[in-house]
C-alpha positions as CSV (number, residue, x, y, z in Angstrom):
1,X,17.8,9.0,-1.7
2,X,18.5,8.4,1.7
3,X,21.5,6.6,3.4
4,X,20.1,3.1,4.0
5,X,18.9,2.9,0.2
6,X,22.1,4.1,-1.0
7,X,23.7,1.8,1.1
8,X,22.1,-1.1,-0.5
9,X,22.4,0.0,-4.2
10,X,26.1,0.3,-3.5
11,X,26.2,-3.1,-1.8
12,X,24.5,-4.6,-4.9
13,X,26.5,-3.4,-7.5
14,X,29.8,-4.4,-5.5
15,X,27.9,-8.2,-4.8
16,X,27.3,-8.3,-8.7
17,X,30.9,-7.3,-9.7
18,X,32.2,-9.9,-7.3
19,X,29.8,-12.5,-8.7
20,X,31.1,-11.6,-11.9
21,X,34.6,-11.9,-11.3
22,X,34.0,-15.4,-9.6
23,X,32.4,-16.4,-12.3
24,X,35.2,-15.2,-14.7
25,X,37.8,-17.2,-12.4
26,X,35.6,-20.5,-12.5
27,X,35.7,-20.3,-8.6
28,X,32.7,-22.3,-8.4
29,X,32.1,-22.1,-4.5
30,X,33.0,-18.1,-4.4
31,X,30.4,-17.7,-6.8
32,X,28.0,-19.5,-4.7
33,X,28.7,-17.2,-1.9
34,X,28.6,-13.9,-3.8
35,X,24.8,-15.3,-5.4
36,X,23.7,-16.1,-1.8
37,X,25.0,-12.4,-0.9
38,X,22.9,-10.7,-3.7
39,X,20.0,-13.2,-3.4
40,X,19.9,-11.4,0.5
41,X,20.4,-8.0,-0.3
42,X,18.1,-8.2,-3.1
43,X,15.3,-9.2,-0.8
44,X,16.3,-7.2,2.2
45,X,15.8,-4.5,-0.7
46,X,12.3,-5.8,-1.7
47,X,11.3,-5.9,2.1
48,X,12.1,-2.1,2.7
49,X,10.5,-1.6,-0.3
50,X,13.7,-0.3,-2.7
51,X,13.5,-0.5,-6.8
52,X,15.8,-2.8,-8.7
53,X,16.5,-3.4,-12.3
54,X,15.3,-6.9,-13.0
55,X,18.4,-8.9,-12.3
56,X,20.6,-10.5,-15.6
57,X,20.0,-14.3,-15.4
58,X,22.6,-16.3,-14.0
59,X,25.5,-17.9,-16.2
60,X,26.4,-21.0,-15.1
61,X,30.3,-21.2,-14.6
């Protein structure tokens, strides 16, 4: 795995645990902000042509 992809795995996985803990809070506009974050990276991902697990649906807060 080279540097870039690792990069974004680790990127995702720290977007999802803040989403998480936004969610967890009730901080409605955080969580907003954290989705928008993982929404990017997620595609930037997609575009450069990096694997995911299908994402866990969203819950709303």
């Amino acid at each position: 795995m080279d540097a870039f992809t690792a990069g974004i795995l680790q990127r995702i996985r720290t977007a999802e645990q803040d989403l998480h803990r936004a969610l967890e809070s009730g901080d409605d506009f955080l969580a907003e902000v954290e989705q928008s974050e993982l929404d990017d990276l997620r595609r930037l991902a997609a575009e450069h042509g990096i694997e995911l697990m299908p994402a866990a649906p969203r819950t709303a807060a």
